[in-house]
C-alpha positions in Angstrom: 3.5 -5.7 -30.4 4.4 -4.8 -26.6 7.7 -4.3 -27.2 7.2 -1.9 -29.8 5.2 -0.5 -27.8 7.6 0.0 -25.1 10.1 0.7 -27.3 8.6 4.0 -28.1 7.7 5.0 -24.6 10.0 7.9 -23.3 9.4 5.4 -19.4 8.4 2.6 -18.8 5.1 3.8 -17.5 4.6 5.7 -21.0 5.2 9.2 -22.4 4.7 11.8 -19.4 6.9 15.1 -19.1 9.4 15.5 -16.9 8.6 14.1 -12.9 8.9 17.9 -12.0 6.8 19.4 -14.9 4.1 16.4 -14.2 4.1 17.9 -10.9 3.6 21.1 -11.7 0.8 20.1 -14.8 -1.4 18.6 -12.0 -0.4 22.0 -10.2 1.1 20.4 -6.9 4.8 20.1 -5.4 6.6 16.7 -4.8 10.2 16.0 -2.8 11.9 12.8 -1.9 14.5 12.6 1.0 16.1 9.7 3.6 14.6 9.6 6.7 16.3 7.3 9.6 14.1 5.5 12.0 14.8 4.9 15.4 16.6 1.4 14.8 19.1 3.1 12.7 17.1 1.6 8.9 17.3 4.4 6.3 14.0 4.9 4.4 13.9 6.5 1.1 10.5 8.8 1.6 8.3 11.4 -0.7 5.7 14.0 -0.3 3.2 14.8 -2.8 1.8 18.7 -1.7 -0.6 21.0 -2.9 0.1 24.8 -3.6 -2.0 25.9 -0.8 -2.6 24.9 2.5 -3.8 21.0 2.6 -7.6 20.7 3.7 -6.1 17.4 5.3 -2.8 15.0 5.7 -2.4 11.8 4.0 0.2 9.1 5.7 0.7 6.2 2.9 1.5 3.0 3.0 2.5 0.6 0.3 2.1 -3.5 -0.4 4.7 -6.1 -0.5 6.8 -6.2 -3.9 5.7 -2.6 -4.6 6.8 0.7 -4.0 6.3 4.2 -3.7 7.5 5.1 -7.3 5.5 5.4 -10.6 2.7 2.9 -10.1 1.5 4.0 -6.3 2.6 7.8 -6.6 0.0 8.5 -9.3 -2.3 7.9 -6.6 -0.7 10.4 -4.1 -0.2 12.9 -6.9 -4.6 12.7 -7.7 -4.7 13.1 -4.1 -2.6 15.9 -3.7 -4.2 18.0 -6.5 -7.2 17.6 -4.4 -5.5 19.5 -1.6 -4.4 17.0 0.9 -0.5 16.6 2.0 0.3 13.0 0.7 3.2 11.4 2.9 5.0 7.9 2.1 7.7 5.9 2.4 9.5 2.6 1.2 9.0 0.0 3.8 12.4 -2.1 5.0 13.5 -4.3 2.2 11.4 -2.9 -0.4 12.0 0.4 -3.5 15.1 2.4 -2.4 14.9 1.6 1.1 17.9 -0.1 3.4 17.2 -4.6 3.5 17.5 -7.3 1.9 15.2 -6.9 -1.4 11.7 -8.3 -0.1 12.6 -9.3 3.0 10.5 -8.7 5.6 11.5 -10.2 9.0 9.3 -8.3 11.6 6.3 -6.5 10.8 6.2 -4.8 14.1 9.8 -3.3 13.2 7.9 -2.0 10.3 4.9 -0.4 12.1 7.2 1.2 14.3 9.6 3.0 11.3 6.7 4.2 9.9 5.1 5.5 12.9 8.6 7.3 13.7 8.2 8.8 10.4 5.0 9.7 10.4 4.7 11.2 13.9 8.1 13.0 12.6 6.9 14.7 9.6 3.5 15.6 11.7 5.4 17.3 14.4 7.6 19.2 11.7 4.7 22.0 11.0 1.8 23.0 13.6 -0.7 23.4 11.1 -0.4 19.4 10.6 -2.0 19.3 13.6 -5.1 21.5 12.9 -6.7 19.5 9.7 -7.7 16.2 9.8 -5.4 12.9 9.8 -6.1 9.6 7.8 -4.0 6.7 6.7 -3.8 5.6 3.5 -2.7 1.5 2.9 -2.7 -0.8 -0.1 -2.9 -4.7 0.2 0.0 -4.9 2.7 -0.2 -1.5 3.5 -3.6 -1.8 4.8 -2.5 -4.6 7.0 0.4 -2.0 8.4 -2.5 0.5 9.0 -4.5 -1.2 11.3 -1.5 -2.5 13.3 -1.0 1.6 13.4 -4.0 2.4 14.7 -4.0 -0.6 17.4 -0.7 1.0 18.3 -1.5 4.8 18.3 -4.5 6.9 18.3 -2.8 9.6 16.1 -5.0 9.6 13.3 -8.8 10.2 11.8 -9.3 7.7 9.9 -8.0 5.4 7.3 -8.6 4.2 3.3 -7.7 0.6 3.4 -7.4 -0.4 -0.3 -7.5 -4.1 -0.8 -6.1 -4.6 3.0 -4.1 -7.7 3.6 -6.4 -9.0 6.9 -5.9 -12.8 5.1 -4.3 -13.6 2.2 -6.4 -15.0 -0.4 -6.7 -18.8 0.1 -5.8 -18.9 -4.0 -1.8 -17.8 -2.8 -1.6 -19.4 0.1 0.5 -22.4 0.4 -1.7 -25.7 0.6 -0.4 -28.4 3.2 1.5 -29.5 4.0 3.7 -26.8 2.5 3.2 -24.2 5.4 4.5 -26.6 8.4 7.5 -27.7 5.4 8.2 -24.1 4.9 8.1 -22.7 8.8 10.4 -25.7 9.6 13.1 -24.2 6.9 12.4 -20.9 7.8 13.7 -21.0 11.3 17.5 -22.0 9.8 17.2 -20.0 5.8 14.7 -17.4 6.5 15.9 -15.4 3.2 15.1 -18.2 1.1 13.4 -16.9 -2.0 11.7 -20.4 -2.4 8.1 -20.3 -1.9 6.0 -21.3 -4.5 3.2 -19.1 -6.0 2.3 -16.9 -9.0 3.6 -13.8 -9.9 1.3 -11.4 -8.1 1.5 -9.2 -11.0 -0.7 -11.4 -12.9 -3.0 -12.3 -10.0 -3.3 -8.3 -9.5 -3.4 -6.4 -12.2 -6.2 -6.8 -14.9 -5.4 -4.7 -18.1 -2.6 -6.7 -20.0 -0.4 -3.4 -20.9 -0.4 -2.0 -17.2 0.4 -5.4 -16.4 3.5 -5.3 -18.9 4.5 -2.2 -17.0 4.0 -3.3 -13.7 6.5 -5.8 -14.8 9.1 -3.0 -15.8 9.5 -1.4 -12.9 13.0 -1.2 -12.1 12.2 -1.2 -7.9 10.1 -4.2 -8.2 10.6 -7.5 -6.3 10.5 -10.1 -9.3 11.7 -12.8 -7.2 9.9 -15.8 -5.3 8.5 -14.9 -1.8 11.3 -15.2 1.0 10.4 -17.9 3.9 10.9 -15.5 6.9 8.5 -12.7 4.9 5.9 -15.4 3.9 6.1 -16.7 7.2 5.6 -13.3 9.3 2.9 -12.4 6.6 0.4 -15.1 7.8 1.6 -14.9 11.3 0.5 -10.9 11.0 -2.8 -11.5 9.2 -3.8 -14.5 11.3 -3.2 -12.5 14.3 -5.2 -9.2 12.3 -8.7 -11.8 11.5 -8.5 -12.1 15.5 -8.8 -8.5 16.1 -11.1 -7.2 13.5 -13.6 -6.4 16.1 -11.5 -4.3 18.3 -10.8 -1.4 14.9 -12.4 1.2 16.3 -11.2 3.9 13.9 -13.6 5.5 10.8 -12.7 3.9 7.7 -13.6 2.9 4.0 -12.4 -0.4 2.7 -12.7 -0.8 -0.8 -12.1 -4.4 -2.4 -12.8 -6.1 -5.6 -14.7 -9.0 -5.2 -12.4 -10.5 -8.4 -9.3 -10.1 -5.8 -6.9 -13.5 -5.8 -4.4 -12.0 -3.6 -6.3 -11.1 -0.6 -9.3 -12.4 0.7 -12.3 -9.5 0.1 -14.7 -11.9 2.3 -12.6 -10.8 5.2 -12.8 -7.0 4.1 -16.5 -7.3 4.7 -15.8 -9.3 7.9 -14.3 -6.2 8.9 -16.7 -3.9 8.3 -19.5 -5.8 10.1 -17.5 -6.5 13.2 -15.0 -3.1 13.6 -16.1 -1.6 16.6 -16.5 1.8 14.4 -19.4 4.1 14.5 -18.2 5.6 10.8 -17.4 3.1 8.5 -17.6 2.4 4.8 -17.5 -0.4 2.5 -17.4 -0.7 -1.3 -17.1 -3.7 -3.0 -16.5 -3.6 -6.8 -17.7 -6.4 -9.0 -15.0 -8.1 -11.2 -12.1 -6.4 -10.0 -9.0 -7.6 -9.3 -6.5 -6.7 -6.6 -4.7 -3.4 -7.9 -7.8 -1.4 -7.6 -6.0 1.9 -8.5 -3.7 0.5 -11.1 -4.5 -2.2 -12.7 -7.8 -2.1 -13.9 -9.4 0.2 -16.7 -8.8 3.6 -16.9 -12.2 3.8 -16.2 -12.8 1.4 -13.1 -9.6 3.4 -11.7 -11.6 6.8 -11.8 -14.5 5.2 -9.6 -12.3 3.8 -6.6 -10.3 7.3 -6.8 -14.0 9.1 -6.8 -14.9 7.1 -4.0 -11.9 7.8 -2.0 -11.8 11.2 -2.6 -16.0 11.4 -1.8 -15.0 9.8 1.9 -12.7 12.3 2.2 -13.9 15.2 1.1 -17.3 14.4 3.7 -14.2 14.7 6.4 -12.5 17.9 6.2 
């Protein structure tokens, strides 16, 4: 029955018109180009803009395994028909970018491409400057946001979507795997070895989203690399530490269903970030691809409550 189904789909996401004429249906304009970061990596980047002036900029960061293509640009293209500037790139090793499929060998590298790229497209038009800022980050992402904002008070706030602050007890490697796998690391750090579930079906709910979450062409479909796993809990062990010293206005939004990162620490966050505006949502039975995976219907409520906390900004 699926593959019938898919079969008959002009993509693999299902029967939409042409990118452009999508684009243009949700009455918004969208552009990809290669943007090089200061270490010489070539990122393959989009923007997702509206026909008039944006009310305020939104700098996006995906998760691990994903990209910025079908599955994470629908979100951009909501947000862009409600007049803000959406911004985003492939991460090192990930979609169209420049690495090693999945391979992730130092998140700070990563912070710093995307703040190049970011600060890059910001100082490209003045009027950037004169609306308000947020990050946007998914799973991952989120993580990458709040190593951002440790880094560089550029921005106004941030939607952290399912933020990667722990990974999820449920994924993580049980001992004495961990010590086995850092020992290995150090000499094979590409390894695609590490043993754990496809996050595909730890994330997304709805079994024909899941189906095309598997189709995507950009996709990592292979095991977890030691030197990514391995910097992963290094970065989110070091993230839990610092939860208290976030000091920019946010809205986390996690599903309390989540296997892949650890919503308990999402509401550690809120109660011990150091900021005055801060918002958390936590959605009962939901799993970890809050603005994919689930229903139709429980994807309208995160994007309404995404777009509210916005919208009370500019």
């Amino acid at each position: 029955m699926e593959e019938t189904q898919t079969k008959n789909r002009k993509y693999y996401w299902g029967n939409t018109p042409e990118e452009q004429d999508y684009y243009k249906l949700h009455n918004i304009t969208s552009s990809s180009s290669i943007f090089t970061s200061p270490r010489g990596f070539s990122l393959f980047t989009r923007s997702w803009l509206p026909l008039s002036p944006p009310r305020g900029i939104i700098c996006m960061v995906h998760g691990y395994g994903n990209d910025i293509s079908w599955t994470f640009q629908a979100t951009a293209i909501f947000l862009a028909s409600n007049g803000f500037a959406c911004f985003a790139a492939d991460m090192e090793g990930h979609g169209k970018s420049q690495g090693l499929k999945a391979f992730v060998p130092n998140v700070n590298d990563v912070v710093e491409d995307y703040l190049a790229f970011f600060t890059s497209l910001l100082d490209s038009n003045d009027y950037y400057y004169k609306v308000p800022k947020f990050l946007f980050g998914e799973s991952m992402g989120g993580a990458i946001c709040l190593l951002i904002q440790f880094s560089k008070r550029l921005f106004d706030g941030a939607v952290l979507v399912a933020p990667m602050c722990r990974i999820s007890d449920k994924v993580r490697p049980k001992w004495p795997i961990p010590e086995i796998l850092m020992f290995v690391s150090r000499f094979a750090p590409t390894l695609a070895i590490v043993p754990t579930a496809d996050l595909v079906d730890k994330s997304v709910k709805v079994a024909e989203k899941r189906l095309i979450g598997t189709m995507n062409p950009m996709r990592y479909t292979g095991k977890p690399r030691l030197g990514t796993v391995m910097e992963l809990l290094r970065v989110t062990d070091y993230l839990s530490g610092r939860l208290s010293e976030v000091e920019l206005p946010f809205i986390v939004l996690h599903g309390d269903a989540d296997a892949v990162t650890d919503p308990e620490v999402s509401k550690e966050l809120y109660e011990k970030a150091k900021s005055e505006d801060k918002r958390l949502k936590i959605y009962e039975g939901m799993m970890h691809s809050l603005l994919f995976g689930e229903t139709d219907e429980n994807v309208e409520v995160v994007r309404g409550d995404i777009l509210a906390w916005l919208n009370e900004r500019c």
